[in-house]
C-alpha positions as CSV (number, residue, x, y, z in Angstrom):
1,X,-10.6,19.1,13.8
2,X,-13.4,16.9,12.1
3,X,-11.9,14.5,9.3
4,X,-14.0,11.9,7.4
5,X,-12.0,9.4,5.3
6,X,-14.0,8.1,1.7
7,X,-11.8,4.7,1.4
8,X,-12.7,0.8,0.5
9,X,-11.0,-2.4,0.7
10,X,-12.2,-5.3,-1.3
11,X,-10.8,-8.4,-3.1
12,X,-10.4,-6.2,-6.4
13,X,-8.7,-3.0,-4.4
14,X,-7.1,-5.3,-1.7
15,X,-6.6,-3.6,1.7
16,X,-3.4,-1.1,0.8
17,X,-5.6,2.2,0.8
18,X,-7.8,1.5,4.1
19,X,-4.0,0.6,5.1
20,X,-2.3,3.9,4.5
21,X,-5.4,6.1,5.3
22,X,-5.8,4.1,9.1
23,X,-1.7,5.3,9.0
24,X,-3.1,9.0,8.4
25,X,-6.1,8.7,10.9
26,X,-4.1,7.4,13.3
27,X,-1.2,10.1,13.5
28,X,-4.5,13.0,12.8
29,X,-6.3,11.5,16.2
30,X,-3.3,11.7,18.1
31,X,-3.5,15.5,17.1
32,X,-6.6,15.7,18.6
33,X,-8.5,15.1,15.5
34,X,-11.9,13.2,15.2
35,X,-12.3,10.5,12.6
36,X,-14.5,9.3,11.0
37,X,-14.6,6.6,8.1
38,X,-17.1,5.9,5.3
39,X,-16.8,2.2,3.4
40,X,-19.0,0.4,0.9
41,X,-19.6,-2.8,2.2
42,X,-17.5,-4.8,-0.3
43,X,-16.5,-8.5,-0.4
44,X,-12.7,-8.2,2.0
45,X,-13.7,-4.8,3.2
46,X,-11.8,-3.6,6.6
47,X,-14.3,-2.5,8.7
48,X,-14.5,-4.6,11.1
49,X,-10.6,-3.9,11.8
50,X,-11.4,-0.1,11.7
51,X,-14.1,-0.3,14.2
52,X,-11.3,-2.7,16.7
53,X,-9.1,0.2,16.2
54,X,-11.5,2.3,18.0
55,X,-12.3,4.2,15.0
56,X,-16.3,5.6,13.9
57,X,-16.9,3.7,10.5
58,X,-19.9,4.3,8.6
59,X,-21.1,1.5,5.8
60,X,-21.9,2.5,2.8
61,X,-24.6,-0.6,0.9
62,X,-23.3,-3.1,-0.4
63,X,-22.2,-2.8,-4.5
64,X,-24.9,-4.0,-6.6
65,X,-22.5,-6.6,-7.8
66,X,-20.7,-8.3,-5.3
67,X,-18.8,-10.1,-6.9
68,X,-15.9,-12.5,-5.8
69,X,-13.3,-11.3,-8.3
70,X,-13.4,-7.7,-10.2
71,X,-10.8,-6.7,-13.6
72,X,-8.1,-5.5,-11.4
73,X,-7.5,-2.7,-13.9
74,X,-11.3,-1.7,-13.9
75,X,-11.5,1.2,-11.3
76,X,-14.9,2.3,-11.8
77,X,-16.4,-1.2,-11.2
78,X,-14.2,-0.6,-7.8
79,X,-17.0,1.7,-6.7
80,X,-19.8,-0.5,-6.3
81,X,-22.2,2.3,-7.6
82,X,-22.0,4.9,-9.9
83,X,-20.1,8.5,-8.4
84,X,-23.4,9.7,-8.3
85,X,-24.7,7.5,-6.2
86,X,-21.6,7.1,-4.0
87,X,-21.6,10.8,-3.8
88,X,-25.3,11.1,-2.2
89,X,-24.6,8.3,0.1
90,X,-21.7,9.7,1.1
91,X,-23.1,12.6,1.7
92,X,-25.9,11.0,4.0
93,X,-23.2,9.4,6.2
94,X,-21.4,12.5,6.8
95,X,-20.9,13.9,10.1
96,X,-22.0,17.4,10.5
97,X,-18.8,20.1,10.4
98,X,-16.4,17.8,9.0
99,X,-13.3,20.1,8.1
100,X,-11.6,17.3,5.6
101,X,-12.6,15.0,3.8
102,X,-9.7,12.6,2.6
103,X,-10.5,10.6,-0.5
104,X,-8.8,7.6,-1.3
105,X,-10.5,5.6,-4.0
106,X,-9.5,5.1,-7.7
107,X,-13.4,5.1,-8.7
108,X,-13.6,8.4,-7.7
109,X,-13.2,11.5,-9.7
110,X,-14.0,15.1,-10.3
111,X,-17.3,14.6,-10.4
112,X,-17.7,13.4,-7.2
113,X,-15.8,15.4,-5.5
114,X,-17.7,18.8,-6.9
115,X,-20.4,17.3,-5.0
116,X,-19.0,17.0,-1.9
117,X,-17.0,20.3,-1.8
118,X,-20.7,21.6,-0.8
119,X,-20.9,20.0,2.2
120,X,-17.0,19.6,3.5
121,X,-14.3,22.0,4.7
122,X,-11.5,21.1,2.4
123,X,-11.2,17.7,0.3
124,X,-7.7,16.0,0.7
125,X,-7.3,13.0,-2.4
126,X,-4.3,10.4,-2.5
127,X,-4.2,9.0,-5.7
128,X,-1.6,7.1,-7.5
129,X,-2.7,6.9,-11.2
130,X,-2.7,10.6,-12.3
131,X,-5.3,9.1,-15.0
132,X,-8.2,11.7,-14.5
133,X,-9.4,15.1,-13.1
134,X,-9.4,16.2,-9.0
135,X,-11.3,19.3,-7.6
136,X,-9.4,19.0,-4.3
137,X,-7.8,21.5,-2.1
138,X,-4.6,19.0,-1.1
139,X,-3.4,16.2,-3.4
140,X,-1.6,13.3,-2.1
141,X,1.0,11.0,-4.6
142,X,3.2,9.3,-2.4
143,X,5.0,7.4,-5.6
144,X,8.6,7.6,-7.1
145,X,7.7,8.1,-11.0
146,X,9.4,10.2,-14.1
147,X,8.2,14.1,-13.8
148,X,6.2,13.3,-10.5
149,X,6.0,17.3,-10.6
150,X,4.6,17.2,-13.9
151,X,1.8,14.6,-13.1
152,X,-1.2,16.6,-12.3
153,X,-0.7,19.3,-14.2
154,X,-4.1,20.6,-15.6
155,X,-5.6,17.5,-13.5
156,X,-6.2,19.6,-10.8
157,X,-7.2,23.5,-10.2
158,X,-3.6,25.6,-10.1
159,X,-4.4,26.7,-6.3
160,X,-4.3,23.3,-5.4
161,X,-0.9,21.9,-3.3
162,X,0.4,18.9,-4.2
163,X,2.3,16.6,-1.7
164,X,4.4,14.3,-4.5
165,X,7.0,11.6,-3.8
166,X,8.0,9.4,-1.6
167,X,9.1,11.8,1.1
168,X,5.1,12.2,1.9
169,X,4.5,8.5,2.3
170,X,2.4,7.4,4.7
171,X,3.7,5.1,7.5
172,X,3.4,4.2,10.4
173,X,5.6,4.6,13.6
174,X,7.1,1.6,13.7
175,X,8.9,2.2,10.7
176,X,11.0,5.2,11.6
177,X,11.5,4.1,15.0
178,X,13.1,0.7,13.7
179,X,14.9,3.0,11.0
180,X,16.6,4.5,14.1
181,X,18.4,0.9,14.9
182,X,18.9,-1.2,12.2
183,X,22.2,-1.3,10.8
184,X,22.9,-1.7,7.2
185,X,22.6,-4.6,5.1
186,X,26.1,-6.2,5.2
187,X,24.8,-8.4,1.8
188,X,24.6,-11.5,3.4
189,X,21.0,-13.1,2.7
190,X,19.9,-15.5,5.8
191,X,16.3,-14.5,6.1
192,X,13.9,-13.7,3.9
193,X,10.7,-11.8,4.2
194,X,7.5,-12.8,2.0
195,X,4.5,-10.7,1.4
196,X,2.2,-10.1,-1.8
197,X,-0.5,-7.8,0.0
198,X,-4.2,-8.0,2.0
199,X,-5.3,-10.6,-0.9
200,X,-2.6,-12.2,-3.4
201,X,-5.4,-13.8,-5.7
202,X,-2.7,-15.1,-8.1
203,X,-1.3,-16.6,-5.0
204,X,2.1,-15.4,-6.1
205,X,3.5,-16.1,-2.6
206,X,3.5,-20.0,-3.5
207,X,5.1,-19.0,-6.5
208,X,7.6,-17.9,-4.8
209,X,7.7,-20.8,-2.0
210,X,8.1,-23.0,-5.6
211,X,11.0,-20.9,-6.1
212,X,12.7,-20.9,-2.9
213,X,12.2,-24.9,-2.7
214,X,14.5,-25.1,-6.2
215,X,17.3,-23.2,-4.3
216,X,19.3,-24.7,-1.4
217,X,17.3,-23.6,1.9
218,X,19.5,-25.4,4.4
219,X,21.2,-21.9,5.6
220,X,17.7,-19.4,5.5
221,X,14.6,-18.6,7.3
222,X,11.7,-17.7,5.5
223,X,9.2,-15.4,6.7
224,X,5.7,-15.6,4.8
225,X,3.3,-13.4,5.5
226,X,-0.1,-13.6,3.8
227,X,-3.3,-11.0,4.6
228,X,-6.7,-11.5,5.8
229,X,-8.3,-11.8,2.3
230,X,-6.1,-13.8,1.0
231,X,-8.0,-16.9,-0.2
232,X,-5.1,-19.6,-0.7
233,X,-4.2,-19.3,3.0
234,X,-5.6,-23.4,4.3
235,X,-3.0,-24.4,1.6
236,X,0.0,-22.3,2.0
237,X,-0.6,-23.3,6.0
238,X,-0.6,-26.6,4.9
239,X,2.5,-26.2,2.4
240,X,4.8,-24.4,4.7
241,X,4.4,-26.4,8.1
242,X,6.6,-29.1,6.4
243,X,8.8,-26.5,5.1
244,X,11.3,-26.4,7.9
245,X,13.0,-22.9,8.3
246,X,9.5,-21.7,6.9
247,X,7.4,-19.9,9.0
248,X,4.0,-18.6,7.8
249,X,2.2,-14.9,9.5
250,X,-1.3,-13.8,9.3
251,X,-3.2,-11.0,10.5
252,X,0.0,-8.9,11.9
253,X,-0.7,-5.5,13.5
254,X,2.6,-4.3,10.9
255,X,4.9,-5.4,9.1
256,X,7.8,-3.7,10.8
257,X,9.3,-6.2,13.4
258,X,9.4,-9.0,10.7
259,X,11.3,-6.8,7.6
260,X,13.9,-5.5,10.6
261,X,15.1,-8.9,11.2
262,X,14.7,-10.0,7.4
263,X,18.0,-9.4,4.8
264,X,15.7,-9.7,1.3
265,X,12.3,-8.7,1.0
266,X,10.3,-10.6,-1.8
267,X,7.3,-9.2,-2.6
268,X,4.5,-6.5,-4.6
269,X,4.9,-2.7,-5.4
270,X,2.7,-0.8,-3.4
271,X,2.4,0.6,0.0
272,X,5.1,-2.0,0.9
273,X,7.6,-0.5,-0.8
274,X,8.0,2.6,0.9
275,X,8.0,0.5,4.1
276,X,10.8,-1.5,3.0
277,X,12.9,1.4,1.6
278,X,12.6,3.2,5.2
279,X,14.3,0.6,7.3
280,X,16.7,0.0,4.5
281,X,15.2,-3.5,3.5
282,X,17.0,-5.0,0.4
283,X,14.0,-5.9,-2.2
284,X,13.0,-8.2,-5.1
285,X,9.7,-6.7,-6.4
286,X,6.8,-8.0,-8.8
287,X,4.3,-5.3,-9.8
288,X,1.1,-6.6,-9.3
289,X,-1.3,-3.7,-10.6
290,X,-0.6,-1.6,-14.0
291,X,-0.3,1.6,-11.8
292,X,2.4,-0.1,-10.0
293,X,4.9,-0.8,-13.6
294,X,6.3,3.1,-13.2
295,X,7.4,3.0,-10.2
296,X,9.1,0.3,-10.4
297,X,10.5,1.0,-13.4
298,X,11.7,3.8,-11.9
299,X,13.3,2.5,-9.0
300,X,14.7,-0.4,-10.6
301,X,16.5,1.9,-13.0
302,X,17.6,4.1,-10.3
303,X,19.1,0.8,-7.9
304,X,16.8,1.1,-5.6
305,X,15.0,-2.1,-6.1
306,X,15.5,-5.6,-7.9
307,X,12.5,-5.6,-10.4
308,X,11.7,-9.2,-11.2
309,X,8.7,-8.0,-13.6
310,X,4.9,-7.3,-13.7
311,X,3.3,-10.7,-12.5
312,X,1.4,-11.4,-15.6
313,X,5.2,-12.3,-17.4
314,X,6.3,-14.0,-14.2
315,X,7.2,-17.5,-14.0
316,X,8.9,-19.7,-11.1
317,X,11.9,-20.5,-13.5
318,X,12.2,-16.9,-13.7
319,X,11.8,-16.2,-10.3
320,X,13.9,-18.5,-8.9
321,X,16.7,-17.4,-11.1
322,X,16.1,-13.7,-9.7
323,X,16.5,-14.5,-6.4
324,X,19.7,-16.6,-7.2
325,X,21.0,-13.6,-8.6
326,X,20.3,-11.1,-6.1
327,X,21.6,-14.2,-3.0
328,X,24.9,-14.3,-5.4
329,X,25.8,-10.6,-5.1
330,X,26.6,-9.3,-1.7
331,X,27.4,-5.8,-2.6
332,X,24.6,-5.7,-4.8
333,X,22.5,-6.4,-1.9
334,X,24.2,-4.0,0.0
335,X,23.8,-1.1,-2.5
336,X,20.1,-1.9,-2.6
337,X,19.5,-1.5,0.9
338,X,21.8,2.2,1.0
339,X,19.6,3.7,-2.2
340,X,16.1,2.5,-0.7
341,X,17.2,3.8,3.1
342,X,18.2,6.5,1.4
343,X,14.8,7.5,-0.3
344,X,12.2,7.0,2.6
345,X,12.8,8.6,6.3
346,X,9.5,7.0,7.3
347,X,8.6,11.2,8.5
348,X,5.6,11.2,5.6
349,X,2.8,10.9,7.5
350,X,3.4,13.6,9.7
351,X,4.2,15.8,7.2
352,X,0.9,15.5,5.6
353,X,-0.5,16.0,9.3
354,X,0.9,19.4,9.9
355,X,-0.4,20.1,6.2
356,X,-3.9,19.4,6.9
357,X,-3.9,21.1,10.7
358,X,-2.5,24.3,9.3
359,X,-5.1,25.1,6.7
């Protein structure tokens, strides 16, 4: 099977959908399947670690504005060109006989995708915002949200299957394996795992380094991880190597070894999430993105997460007392990690696999 995979990282989209779709290629080539991946050459793109990962990447030109910092909400500017453009370079860069073509891009749309259908197999799109129209043959929404059934209705044509929830989301190995062996939270919080995505330009982990230094750190380890785009890594280096029980991480392979071994993850909605729910990991979240707000309204409501509030709102007083709240209630802690264990068996990527071999 031939799959090609439309996906960009860049300083505005960070790195979380060239994260989950390298999950996805990575399971489909161990099926046998040949990959191949087709970026625009943005500022913080991912290429270079696709092409490490021994997979074929094909560049797409660089957007006609490069610019250092996008609207975070402003998906189309995402793009880099307009769909039509995208969709004839695309096009050019294909492989010949590709079976699927994944799509994971919030820039993209209908439009685009009519286009393509010409010269694909089948088109497979993950999307989170259920904000505009799909021609697709397999839809992808890996999030926890009210009437997740109900989302794309009359978004996409009625033969289309949907994959919806959390049960579908894409992770890797790692996560289920370490599922298999750590034991419940016991609500006791010694370590602590930090990690606001590839980019963090609101440099929310020092926030949250402000707000662990007004609480008494004598009895916990931090772990801080930050990703390769993140631009205020020189000075949280600096920061944290007088910070004694503070250790900072960049540039892991996962994140897996470091949220076993933590008993509170602090840190953004996203991909991460699902990754923290499958090992069980207790979790203080800050929903950095608008699509984000849902879900963790959702699973907030539900006790599934802490929800500490959408960044914009965020402040360190209010952080720090969050975090003294959630370090104050063992059994709290404890019912956190049971309802997020409980949601995510870390089987999703896989189950989109068999999806995609058996049509």
């Amino acid at each position: 099977m031939r799959v090609a995979i439309r996906v960009d990282a860049s300083l505005a989209a960070g790195t979380g959908h060239v994260m989950r779709c390298r999950t996805l290629a990575d399971v489909l080539r161990s099926h046998g399947a040949t990959i191949q991946f087709i970026c625009r050459a943005h500022l913080g793109n991912c290429m270079a670690a696709l092409r490490a990962d021994g997979f074929e990447v094909a560049e797409l030109s660089p957007p006609s504005r490069n610019k250092q910092r996008l609207e975070r909400e402003d998906h189309a500017e995402w793009l880099g060109a307009s769909q039509s453009d995208d969709a004839q370079e695309t096009i050019a860069a294909l492989n010949e006989g590709v079976d699927w073509l994944v799509v994971d891009h919030y820039g993209i749309g209908a439009d685009w995708q009519r286009k393509l259908s010409e010269h694909v197999g089948q088109i497979m799109v993950i999307d989170d915002l259920a904000n505009r129209q799909h021609i697709c043959d397999l839809l992808l929404d890996q999030n926890y949200v009210d009437d997740i059934q109900g989302r794309y209705r009359r978004k996409v044509p009625a033969e289309t299957k949907c994959l919806l929830g959390p049960k579908y989301a894409l992770l890797g190995p790692q996560y289920a394996a370490l599922r298999q062996v750590c034991g419940p939270s016991d609500g006791q919080v010694r370590r602590v795992f930090v990690f606001f995505g590839g980019t963090d330009l609101d440099n929310l982990t020092g926030m949250v380094l402000s707000a662990l230094e007004g609480l008494t750190l004598e009895d916990i380890a931090v772990d801080v991880v930050v990703g390769v785009n993140n631009p205020n890594h020189d000075a949280l280096a600096s920061r944290t190597s007088v910070m004694p029980r503070v250790r900072l991480h960049r540039s892991l392979p996962h994140l897996a070894d470091l949220m076993a071994k933590a008993d509170l993850a602090i840190g953004a909605g996203g991909m991460t999430t699902w990754e923290r729910c499958c090992i069980g990991l207790p979790s203080l979240v800050v929903s950095i993105a608008e699509n984000q707000k849902p879900a963790c309204e959702a699973l907030a409501r539900d006790g599934i997460i802490e929800w500490a509030g959408h960044y914009r709102h965020l402040s360190e007083s209010s952080l720090t007392e969050a975090i003294a709240s959630v370090r104050e209630s063992p059994s709290q802690v404890r019912r956190l990690g049971q309802a997020a264990r409980a949601l995510v068996d870390g089987k999703g990527a896989q189950r989109v696999v068999r999806q995609l071999m058996a049509n």
